[in-house]
Every structure is written in C-alpha cells, then in structure tokens.
BATI-511232 format. One record per atom (N, C-alpha, C, O): x, y, z; residue in three letters. Coordinates in steps of 0.2 Angstrom, whole numbers, plus 5000, padded with zeros to 4 digits. Layout:
! BATI-511232
XYZALA
...
This chain:
! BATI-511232
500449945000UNK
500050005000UNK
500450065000UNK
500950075004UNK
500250104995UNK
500450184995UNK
500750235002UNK
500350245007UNK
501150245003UNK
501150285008UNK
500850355007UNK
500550355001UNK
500750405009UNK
500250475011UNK
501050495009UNK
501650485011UNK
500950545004UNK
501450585000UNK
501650635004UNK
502250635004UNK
501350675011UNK
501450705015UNK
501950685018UNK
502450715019UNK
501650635020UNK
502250575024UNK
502850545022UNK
503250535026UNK
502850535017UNK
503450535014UNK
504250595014UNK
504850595016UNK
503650655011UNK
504050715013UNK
504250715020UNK
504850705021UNK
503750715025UNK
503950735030UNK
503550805033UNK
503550815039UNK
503350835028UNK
502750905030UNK
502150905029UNK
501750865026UNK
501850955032UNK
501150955034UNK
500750975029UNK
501150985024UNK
500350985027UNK
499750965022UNK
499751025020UNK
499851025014UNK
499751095023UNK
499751155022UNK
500551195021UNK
500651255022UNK
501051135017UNK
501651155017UNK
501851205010UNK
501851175004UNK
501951255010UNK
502151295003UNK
502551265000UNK
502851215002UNK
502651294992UNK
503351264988UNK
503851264990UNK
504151214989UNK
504251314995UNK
504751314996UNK
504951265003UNK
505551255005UNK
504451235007UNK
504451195011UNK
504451135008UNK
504951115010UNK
504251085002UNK
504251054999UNK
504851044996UNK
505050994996UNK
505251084992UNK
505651084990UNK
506251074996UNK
506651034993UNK
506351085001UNK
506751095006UNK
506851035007UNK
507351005007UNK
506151005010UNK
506050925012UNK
506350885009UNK
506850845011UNK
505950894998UNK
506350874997UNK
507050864995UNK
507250804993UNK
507450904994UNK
508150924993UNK
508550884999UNK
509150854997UNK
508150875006UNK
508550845013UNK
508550775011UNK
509050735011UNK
508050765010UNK
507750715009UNK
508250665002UNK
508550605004UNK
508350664997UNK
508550674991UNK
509150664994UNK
509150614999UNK
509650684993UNK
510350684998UNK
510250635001UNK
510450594997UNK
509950615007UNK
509950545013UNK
510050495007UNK
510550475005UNK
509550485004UNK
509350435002UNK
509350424994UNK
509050384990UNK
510150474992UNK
510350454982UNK
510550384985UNK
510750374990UNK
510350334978UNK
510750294979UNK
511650294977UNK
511950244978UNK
511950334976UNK
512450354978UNK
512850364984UNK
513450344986UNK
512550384987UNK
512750404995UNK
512450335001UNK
512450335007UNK
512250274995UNK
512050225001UNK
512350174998UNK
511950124998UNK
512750164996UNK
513150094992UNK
512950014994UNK
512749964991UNK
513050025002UNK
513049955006UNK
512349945005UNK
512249885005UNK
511549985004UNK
510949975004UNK
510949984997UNK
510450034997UNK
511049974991UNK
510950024985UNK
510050004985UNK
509650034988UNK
509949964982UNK
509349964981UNK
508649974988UNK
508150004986UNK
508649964994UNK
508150004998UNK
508250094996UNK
507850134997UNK
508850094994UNK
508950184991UNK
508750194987UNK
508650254986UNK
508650154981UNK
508250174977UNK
507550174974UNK
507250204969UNK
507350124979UNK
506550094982UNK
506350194984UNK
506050234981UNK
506550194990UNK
506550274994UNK
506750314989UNK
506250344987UNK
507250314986UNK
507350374981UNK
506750384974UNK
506950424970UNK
506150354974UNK
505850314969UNK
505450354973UNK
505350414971UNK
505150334978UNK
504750364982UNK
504750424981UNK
504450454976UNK
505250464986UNK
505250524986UNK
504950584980UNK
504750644981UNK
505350534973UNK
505150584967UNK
504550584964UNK
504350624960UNK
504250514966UNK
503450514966UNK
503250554970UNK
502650564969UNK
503450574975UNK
502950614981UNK
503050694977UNK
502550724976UNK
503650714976UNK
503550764974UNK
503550784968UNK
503750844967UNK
503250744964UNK
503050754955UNK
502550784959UNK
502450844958UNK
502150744962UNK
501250764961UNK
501150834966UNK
500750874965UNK
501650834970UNK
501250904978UNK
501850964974UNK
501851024977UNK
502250954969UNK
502451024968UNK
502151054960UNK
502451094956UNK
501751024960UNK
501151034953UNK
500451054958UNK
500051014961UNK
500451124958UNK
499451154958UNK
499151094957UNK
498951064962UNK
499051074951UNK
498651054947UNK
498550964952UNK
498050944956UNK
499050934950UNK
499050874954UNK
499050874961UNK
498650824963UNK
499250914965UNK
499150904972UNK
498450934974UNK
498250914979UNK
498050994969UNK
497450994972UNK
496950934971UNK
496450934974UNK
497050874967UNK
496950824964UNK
496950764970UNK
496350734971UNK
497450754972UNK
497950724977UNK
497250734984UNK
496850704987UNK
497550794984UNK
497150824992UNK
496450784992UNK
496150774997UNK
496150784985UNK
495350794985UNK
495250704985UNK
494750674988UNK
495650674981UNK
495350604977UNK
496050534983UNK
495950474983UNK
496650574986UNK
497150524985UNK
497350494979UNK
497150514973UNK
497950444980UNK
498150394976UNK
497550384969UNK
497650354964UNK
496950394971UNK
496450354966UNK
496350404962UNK
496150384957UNK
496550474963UNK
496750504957UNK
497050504952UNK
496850534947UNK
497650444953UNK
498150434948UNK
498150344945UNK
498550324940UNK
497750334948UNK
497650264946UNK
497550244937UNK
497750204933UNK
497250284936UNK
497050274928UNK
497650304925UNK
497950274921UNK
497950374926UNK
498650394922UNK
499050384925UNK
499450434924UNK
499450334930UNK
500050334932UNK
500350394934UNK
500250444932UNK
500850374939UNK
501450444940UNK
501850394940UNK
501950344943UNK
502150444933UNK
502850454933UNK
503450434935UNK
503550494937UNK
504050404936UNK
504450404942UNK
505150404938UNK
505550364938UNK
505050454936UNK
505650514931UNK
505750564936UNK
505250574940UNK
506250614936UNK
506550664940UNK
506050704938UNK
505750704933UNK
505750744943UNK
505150814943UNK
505550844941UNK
506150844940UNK
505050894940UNK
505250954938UNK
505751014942UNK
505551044947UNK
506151024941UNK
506651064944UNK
507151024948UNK
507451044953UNK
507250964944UNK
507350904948UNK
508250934949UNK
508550934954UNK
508550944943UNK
509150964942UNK
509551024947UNK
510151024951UNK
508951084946UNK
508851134950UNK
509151144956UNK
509651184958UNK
508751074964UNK
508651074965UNK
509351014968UNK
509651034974UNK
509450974965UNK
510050924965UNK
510750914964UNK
511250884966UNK
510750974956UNK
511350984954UNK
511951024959UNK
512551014959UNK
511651064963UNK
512351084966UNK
512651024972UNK
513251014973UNK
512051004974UNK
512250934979UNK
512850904975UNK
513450904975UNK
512250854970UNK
512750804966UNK
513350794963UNK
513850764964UNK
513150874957UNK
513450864951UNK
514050904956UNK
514550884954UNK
514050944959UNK
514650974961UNK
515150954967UNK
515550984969UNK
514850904969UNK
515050864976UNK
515550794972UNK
516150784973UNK
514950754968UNK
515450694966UNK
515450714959UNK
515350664956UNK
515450764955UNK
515650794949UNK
515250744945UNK
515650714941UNK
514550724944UNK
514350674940UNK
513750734935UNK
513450724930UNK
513850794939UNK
513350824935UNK
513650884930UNK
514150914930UNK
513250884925UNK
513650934918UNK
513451004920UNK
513051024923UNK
513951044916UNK
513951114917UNK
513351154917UNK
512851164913UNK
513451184926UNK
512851224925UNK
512651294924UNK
512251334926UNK
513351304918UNK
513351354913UNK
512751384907UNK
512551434906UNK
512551314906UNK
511951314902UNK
511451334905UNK
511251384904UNK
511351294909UNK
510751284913UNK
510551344918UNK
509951364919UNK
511151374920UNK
511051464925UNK
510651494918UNK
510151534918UNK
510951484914UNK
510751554909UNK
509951544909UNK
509551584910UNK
509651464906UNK
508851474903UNK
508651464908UNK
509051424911UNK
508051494911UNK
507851474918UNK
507051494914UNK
507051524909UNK
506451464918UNK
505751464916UNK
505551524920UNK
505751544925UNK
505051544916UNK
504651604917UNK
504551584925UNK
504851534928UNK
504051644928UNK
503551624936UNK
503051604932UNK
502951614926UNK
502551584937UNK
501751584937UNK
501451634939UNK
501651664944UNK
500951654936UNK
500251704938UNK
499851684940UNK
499651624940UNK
499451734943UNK
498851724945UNK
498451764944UNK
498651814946UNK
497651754940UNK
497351804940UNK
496351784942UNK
496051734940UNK
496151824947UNK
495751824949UNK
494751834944UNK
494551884942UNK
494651794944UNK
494051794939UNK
493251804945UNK
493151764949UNK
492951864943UNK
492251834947UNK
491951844943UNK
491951884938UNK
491251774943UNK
490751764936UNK
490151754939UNK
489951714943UNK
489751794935UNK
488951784938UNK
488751684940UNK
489151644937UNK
488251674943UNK
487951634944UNK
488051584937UNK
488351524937UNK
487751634932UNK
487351614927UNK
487751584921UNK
487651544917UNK
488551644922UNK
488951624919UNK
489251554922UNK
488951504919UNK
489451534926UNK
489651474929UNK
489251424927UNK
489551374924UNK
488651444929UNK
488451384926UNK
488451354918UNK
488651294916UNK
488351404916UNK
488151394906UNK
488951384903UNK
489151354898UNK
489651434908UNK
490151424905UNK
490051504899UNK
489551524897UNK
490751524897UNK
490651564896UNK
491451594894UNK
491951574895UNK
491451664889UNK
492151674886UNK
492351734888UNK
491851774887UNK
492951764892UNK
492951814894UNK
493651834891UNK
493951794888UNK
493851924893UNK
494251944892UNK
494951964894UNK
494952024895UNK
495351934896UNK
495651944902UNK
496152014900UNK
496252024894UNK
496452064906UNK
496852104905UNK
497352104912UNK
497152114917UNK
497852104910UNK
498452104917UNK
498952124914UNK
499052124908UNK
499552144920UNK
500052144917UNK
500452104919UNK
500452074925UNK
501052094914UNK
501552014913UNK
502152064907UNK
502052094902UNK
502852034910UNK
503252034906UNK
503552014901UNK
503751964901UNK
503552054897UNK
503452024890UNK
504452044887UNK
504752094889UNK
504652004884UNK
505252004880UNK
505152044875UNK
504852034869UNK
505752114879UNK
506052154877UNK
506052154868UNK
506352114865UNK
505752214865UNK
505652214857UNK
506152234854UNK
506252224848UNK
506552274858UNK
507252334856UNK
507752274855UNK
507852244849UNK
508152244862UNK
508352214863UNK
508452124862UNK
508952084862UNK
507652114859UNK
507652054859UNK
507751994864UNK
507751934862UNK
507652014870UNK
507851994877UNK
508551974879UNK
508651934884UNK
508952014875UNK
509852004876UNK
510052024883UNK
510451994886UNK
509652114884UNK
509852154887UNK
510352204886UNK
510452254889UNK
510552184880UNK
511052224877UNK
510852264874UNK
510252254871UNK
511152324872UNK
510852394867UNK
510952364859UNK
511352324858UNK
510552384856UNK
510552344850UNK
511252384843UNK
511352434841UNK
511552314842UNK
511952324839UNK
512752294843UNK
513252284840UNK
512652274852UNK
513152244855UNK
512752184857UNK
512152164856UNK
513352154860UNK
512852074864UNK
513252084868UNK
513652124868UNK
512952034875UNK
513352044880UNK
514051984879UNK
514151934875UNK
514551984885UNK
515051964886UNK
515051904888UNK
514451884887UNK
515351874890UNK
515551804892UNK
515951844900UNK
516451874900UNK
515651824904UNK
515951864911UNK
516551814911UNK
516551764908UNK
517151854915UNK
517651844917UNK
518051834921UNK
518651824922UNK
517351834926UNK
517451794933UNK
517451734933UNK
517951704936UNK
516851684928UNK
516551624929UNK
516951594922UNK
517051534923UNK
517051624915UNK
517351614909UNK
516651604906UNK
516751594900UNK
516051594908UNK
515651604905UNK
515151524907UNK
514851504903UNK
515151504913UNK
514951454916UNK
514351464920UNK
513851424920UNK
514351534923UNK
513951544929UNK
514051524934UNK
513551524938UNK
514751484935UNK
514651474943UNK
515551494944UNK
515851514939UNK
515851484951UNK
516351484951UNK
516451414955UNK
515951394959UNK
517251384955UNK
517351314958UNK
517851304961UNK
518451314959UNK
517751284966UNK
518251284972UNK
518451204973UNK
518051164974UNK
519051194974UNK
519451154976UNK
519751144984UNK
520151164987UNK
519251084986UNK
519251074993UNK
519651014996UNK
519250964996UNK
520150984998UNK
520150924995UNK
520250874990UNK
520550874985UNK
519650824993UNK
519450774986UNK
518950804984UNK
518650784979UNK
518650854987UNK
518050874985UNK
517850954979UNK
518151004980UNK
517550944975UNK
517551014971UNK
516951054970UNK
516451054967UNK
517151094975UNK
516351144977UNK
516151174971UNK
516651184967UNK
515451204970UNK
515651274965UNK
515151284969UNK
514951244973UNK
514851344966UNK
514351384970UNK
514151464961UNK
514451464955UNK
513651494965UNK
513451544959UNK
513851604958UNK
513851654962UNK
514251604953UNK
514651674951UNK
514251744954UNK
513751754952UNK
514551794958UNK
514151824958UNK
514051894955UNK
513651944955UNK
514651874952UNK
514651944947UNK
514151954941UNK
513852004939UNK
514151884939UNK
513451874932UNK
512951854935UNK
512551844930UNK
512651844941UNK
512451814944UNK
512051734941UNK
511451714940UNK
512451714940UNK
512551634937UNK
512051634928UNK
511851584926UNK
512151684926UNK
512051714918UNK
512651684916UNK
512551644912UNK
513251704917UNK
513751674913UNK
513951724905UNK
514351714900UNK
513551774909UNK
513751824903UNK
513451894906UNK
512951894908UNK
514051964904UNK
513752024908UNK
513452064902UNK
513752054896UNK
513052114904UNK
512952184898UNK
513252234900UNK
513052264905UNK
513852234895UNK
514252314897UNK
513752364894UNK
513752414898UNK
513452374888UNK
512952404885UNK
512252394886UNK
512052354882UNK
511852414891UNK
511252404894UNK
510752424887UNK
510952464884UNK
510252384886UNK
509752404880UNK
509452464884UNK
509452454890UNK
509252534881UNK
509052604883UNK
508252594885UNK
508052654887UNK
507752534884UNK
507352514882UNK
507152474890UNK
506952494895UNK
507352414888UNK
507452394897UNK
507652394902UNK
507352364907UNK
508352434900UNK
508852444908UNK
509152384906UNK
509752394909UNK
509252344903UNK
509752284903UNK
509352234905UNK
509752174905UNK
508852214908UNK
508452164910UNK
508352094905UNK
508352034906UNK
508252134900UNK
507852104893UNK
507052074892UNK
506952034888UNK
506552104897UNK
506152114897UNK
505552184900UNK
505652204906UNK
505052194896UNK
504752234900UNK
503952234900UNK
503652214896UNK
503752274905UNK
502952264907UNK
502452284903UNK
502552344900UNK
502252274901UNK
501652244894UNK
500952254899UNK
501052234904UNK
500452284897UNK
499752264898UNK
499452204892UNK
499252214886UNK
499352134895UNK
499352074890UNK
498652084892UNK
498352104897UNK
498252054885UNK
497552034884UNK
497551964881UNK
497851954877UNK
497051904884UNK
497151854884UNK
496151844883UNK
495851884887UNK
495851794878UNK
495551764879UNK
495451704881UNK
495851654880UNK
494851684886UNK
494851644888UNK
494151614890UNK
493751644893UNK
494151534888UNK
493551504886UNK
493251484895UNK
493751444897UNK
492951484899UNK
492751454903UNK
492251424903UNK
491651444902UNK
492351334905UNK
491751274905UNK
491351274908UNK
491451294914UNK
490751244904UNK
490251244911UNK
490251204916UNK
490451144916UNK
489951234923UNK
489951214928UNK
490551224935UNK
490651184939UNK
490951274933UNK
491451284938UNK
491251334943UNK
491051384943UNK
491551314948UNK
491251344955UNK
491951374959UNK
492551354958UNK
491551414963UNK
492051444969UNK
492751414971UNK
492751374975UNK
493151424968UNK
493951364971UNK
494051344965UNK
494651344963UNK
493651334960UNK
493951304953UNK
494551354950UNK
494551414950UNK
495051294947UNK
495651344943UNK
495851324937UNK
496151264935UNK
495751374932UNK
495951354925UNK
496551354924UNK
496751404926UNK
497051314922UNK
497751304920UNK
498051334914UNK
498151294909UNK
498351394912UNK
498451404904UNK
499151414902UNK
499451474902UNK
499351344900UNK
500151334900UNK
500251384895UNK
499951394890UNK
501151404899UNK
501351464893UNK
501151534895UNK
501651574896UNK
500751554896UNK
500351614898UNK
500551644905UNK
500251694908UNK
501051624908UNK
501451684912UNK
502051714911UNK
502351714906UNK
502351744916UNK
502951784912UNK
503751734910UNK
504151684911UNK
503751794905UNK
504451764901UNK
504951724903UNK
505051734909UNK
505251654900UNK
505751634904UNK
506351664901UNK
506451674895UNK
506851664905UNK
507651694906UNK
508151664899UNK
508251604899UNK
508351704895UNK
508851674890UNK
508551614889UNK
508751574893UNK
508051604885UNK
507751524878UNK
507351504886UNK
507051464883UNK
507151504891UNK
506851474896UNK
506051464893UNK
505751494889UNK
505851434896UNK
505151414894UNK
504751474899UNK
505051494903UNK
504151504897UNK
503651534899UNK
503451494905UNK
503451434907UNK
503251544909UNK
502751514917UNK
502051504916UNK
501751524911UNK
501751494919UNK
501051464915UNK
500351524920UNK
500451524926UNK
499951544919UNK
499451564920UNK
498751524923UNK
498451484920UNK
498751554932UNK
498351534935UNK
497751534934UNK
497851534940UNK
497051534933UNK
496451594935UNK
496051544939UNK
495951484938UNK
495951604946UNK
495651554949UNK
494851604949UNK
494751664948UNK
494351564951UNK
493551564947UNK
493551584956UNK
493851564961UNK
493051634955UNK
492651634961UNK
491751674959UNK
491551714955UNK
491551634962UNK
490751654960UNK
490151684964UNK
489951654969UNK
489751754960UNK
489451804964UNK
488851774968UNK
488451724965UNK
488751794972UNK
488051744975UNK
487651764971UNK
487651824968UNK
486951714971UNK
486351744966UNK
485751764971UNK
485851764977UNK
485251784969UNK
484751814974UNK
484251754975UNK
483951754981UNK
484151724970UNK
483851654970UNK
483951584971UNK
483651544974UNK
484451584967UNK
484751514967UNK
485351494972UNK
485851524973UNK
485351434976UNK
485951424977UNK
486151364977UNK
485751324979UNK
486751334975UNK
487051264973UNK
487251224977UNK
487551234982UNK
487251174975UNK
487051104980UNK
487551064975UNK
487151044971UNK
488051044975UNK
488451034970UNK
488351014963UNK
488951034961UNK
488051004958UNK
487650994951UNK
487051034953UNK
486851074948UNK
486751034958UNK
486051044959UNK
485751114960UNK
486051134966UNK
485451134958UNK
485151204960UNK
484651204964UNK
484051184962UNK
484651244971UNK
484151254979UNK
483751314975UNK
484051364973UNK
483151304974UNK
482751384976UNK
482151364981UNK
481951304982UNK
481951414984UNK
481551424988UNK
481051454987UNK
481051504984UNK
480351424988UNK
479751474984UNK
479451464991UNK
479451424994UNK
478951534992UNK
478651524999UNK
478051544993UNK
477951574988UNK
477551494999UNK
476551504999UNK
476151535003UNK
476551565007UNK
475551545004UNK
475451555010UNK
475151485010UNK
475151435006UNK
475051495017UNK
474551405019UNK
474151395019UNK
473851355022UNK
473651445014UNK
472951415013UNK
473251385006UNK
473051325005UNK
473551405000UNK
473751364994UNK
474151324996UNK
474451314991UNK
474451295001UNK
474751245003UNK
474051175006UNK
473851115005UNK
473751225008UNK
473251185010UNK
472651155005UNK
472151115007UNK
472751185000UNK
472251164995UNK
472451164989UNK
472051174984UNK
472951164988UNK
473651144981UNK
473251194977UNK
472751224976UNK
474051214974UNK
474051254970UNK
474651244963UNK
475051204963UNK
474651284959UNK
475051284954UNK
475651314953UNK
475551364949UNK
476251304954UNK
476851384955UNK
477251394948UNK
477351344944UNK
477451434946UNK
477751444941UNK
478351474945UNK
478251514950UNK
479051454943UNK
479751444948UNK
480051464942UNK
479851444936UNK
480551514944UNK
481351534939UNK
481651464939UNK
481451424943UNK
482051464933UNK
482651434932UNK
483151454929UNK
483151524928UNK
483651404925UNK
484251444923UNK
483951464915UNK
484251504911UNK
483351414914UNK
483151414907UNK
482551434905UNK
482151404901UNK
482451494909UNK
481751534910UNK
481151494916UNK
481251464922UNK
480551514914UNK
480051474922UNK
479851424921UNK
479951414915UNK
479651384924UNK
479451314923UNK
478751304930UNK
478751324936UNK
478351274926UNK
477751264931UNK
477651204936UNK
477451154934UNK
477651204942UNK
477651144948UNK
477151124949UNK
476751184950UNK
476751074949UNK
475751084953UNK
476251044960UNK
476851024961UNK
475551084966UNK
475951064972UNK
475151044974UNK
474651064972UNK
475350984977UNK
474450954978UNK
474150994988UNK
474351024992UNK
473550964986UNK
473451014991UNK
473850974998UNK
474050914996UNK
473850995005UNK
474050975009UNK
475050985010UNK
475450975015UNK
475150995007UNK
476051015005UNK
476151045011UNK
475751075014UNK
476751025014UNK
476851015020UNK
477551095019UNK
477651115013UNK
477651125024UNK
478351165025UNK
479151135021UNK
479451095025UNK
479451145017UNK
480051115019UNK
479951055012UNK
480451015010UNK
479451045009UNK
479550985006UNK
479551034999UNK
479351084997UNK
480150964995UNK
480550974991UNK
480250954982UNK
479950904981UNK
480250994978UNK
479950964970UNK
480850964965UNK
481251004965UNK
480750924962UNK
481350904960UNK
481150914953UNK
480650874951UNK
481350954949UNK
481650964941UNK
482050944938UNK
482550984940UNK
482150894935UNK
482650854931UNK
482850884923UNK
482650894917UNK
483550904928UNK
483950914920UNK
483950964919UNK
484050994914UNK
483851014928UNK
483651104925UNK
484251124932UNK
484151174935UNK
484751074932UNK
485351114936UNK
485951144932UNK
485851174927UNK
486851104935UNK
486951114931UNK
487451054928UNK
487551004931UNK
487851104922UNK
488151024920UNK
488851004924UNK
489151044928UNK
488950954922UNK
489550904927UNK
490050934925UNK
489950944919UNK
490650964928UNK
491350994924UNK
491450944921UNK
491450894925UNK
491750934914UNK
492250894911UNK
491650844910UNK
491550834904UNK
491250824914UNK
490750754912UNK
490350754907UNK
490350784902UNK
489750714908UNK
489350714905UNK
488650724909UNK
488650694914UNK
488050754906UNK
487550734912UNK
487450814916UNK
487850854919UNK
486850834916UNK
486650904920UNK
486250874928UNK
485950824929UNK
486550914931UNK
485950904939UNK
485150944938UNK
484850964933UNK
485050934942UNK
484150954944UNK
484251024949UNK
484751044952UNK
483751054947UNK
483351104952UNK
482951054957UNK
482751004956UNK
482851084962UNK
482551084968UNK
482351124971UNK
482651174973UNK
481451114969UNK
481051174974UNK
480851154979UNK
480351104981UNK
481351204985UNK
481051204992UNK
480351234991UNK
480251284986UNK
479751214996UNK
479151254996UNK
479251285003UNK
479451245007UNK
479151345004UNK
479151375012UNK
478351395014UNK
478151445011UNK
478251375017UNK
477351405020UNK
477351445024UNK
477551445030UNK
477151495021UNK
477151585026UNK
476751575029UNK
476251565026UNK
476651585038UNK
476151605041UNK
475851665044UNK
476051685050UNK
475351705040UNK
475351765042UNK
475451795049UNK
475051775054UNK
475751845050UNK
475951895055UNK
475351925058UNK
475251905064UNK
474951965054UNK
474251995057UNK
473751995052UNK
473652015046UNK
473051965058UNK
472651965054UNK
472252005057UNK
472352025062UNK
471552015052UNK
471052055053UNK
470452005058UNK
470451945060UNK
469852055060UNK
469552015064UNK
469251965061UNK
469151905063UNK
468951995055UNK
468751925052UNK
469051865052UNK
468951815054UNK
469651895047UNK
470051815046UNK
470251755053UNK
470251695052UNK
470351805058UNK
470351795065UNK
469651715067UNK
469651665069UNK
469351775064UNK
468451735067UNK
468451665064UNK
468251605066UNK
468751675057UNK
468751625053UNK
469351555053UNK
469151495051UNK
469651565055UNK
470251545057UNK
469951495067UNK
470251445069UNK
469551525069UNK
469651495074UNK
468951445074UNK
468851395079UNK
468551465068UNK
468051405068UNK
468251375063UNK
467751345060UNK
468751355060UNK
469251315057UNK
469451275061UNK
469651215059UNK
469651285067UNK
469951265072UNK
469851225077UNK
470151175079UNK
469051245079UNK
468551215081UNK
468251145078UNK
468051085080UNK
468251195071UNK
468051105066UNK
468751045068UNK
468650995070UNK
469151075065UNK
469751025063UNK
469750995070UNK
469850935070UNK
469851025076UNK
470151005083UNK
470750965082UNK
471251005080UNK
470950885083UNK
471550855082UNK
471450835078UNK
471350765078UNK
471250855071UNK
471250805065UNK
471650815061UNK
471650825055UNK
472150795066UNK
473050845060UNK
473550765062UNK
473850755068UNK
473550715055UNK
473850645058UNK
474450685061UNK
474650655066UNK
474850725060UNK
475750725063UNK
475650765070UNK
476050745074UNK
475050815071UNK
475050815078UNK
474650765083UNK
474850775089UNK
474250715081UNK
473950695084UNK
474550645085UNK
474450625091UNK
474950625082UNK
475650565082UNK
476150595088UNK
476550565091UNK
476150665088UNK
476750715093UNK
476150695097UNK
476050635099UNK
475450745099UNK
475250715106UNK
475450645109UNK
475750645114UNK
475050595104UNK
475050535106UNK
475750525112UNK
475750525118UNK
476250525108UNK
477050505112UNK
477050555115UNK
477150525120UNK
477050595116UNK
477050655124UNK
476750625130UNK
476950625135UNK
476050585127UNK
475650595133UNK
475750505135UNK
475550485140UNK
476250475131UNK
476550405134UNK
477250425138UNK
477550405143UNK
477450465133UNK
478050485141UNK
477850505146UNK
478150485151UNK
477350565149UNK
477350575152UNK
476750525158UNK
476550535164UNK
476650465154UNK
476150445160UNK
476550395164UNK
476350365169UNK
C-alpha cells in the first residue's frame, strides 16, 4: 500500500513550495542511491518514492487532485517515476558538484522558466453555470522588442563574464571534493551587459498590459482553477514561459443556490394554497417552469426538476433543480380572518395525523 505523500515528505498538508522543496532536497541527499552503496537498492526503492511524492504536491494541478481523490486519482494515468520538475535545480549543486557526475551548470544558469500567475476571475451565477468566454487583461512581462531579450543595446551582445569564463558558477577545490557555487558577478547568467538596451535597463524584458481570451466550461464553481500553460511571464535566455493561473470565484445569486450539480430555490406560499394545492410557476436557469403542488403540501418539502441544474465539469449529464416550498404563516390578521380561522379550528380539533402522532408519544411519556 501507498504511503500518504505528505508522509513521505515529512510535511504537513498546508506546506508551501518552498517547504516541499526543502523536504525534498533533505530528503533526496539521505537517500541518492549514491550516498547508500551498502543498501543500493532499499535507496532506490526510497529514492523512487520520494520523486513520486514530489512530482504530484509540487504541481497545483496534481496535488489539488491528490488532496481531494488520493492515490485514486492517479490510478488510471500513472505517475511517473522520472526526476520532477526542477529535479536538476534542486539536485545539481548537491550532486553534480560534490561527486562531479553532473554537467555544466553553465547552460542551465542562463535558461531558467518563466514564474506563474495568477489571475482572479468573478462570474455571475449564470455564467458558471452555462460556461462562458471572457476577456482577460493583466500585466506580465513580455520580451523586450528593442533588445530581443539580450539585454543588450541593439547592435552589441553581452560578454561572456570573466569571473566564471562563462559557466555561471565559480569552483572551488576542497580536497577530494570540488565545490562550485553561483558566480556572483553574472549572477549565474554566465554572461554580463556592458551596454544596457535603453529600452529595458538591461533586463531584457518589460511590462506589457497582456489581453488573453479565455473559454470558461460549464459548471465551475467557487475554488475551481483553469490552468493556461505558457501564459505567464517570460522565461530567462530560451527558458520556457510560466503558465497562468485563473482562479473562478462566483457572485451569489438572489435566488438560486448550489448543491453541488443541483440548483436550491426556495418558493414560499401561503398555507391556505398549501392547504388546497395549487400551481407555481418557479425561475430557472432556462426561463420558468410550472410545479402543481397537491393540496396538503407540508413546509420544507422538496419538488425535484430533472435536468434544469447544472452540467458535470468535464462530464457528461446536468443536475436537477430543487424546489423547496416554504409555507408563510401570516403575521396579522383581521378580525374576520381571526373569526374564521378559529371556527376552522373548532372544526378540525386533532384532525391533523402528525399532531395527533406528537400528542400521542408526549402523553406516553409522560404517564
């Protein structure tokens, strides 16, 4: 059986990226199978582990997934048990720089991947439901048009620094051991701008107001997040782009409210058409639709419309509406109504089966 990926890590449930990474990083070390010769294989059982635990909890996407379903969310697609993402990152200065098994992290300093974004979406009721296409506008950094994302003033490039020779790190001889660490002159670029493009400052990037369409599916609620790979800020010298979050959150309605697929509305009567059935005509999301409520219709009882809620994300298949009925009992009445109301009253005495069922067992408890 699976171990609880948390547990694996070693952190709590509400642990950020940078806790997960840390874990993993400590973690990673203990148990390369390098560093365990006399055990190789329970190390790389553990080492197997661990990069399964943290493929899935340093992905949004998979660990909101994880949190919700477990392991049985990956049952049908597998994970993976290839190095995660930023596996190198995260490993190479351990590894590759300790027992020299890792290659130059020359390259590697320079293309680095965009950040992530995030952008906040609020969508009526109605949009939510039906799904729906909007227009997003934010700002994100875009690669520099002067300069090309060099940095450099157009017509120079930059240098090959001359601290590092153009590696981005510098390396230190310890012993048997060969340190390197981050140049900090290029700061691990591996290359400086003596001529700044006039345009960026030498960054080779800058702020843009981006306009983005975006399709939203039916039936996404409150907490849901659309993933839109590519769509966040620029990545560093050839680096891949960061991907763009949006996360949904949805306006309350005045009538309606949701029951996971299913639409709650609430219809109040009074209780003389409760008590002698009547006909209601009820909002939906696809105009009104007519209920007969027979007579005697109690407070609290529910009429179910099939197929008038909303659809499954990603599925197949719509939920129902549910009409609560609520029975208004008036506040104040006239003397008539009064008068009339108590020779109703008179008549009926206990001819009400659900009171006469409460008497009944009151009047067995207490004898």
């Amino acid at each position: 059986m699976k171990r609880d990926y948390y547990e694996v890590l070693g952190v709590s449930r509400d642990a950020g990226p940078e806790d997960l990474k840390r874990a993993y990083r400590r973690l990673a070390v203990k148990y390369h199978p390098d560093k365990n010769p006399d055990d190789r294989k329970a190390a790389e059982d553990r080492f197997k582990e661990l990069n399964e635990a943290y493929q899935v909890l340093s992905d949004p996407e998979r660990r909101a997934q994880y949190d919700r379903f477990g392991h049985a969310a990956f049952e049908q697609e597998g994970v993976g048990f290839g190095f995660p993402s930023g596996f190198e990152d995260i490993i190479g200065d351990l590894f590759g720089d300790f027992f020299g098994t890792g290659r130059s992290r020359g390259s590697r300093s320079r293309a680095r991947r965009g950040e992530d974004l995030q952008y906040r979406l609020e969508l009526s009721f109605e949009e939510a439901a039906r799904g729906c296409e909007r227009t997003l506008q934010f700002a994100r950094m875009h690669v520099c048009e002067t300069c090309k994302g060099s940095g450099a003033k157009p017509g120079t490039s930059p240098s090959a620094c001359s601290h590092c020779r153009g590696t981005g790190q510098l390396r230190l001889q310890q012993g048997f051991f060969s340190i390197a660490k981050t140049c900090g002159y290029c700061g691990g670029r591996g290359s400086v701008v003596k001529s700044p493009c006039g345009t960026c400052g030498g960054t080779g990037a800058t702020q843009q107001t981006h306009t983005l369409n975006v399709k939203v599916p039916a039936g996404v609620d409150s907490g849901s997040r659309l993933k839109l790979r590519g769509e966040g800020e620029p990545g560093q010298a050839g680096g891949p782009p960061g991907d763009l979050y949006v996360l949904i959150e949805v306006a309350p309605h005045p009538l309606f409210q949701r029951d996971g697929v299913d639409i709650v509305c609430e219809v109040p009567i009074s209780f003389v058409r409760a008590a002698l059935g009547t006909e209601l005509e009820v909002p939906t999301l696809d105009g009104s639709a007519r209920v007969k409520v027979p007579a005697g219709t109690q407070s609290g009882h529910v009429f179910r419309l099939r197929g008038r809620g909303i659809p499954h994300l990603g599925g197949y298949g719509t939920g129902d509406q549910l009409v609560r009925v609520v029975v208004e009992t008036p506040r104040k009445l006239t003397p008539r109504q009064r008068e009339l109301l108590e020779e109703f009253a008179r008549i009926s005495g206990d001819d009400h089966p659900r009171t006469k069922s409460f008497l009944d067992k009151v009047k067995s408890i207490l004898e």
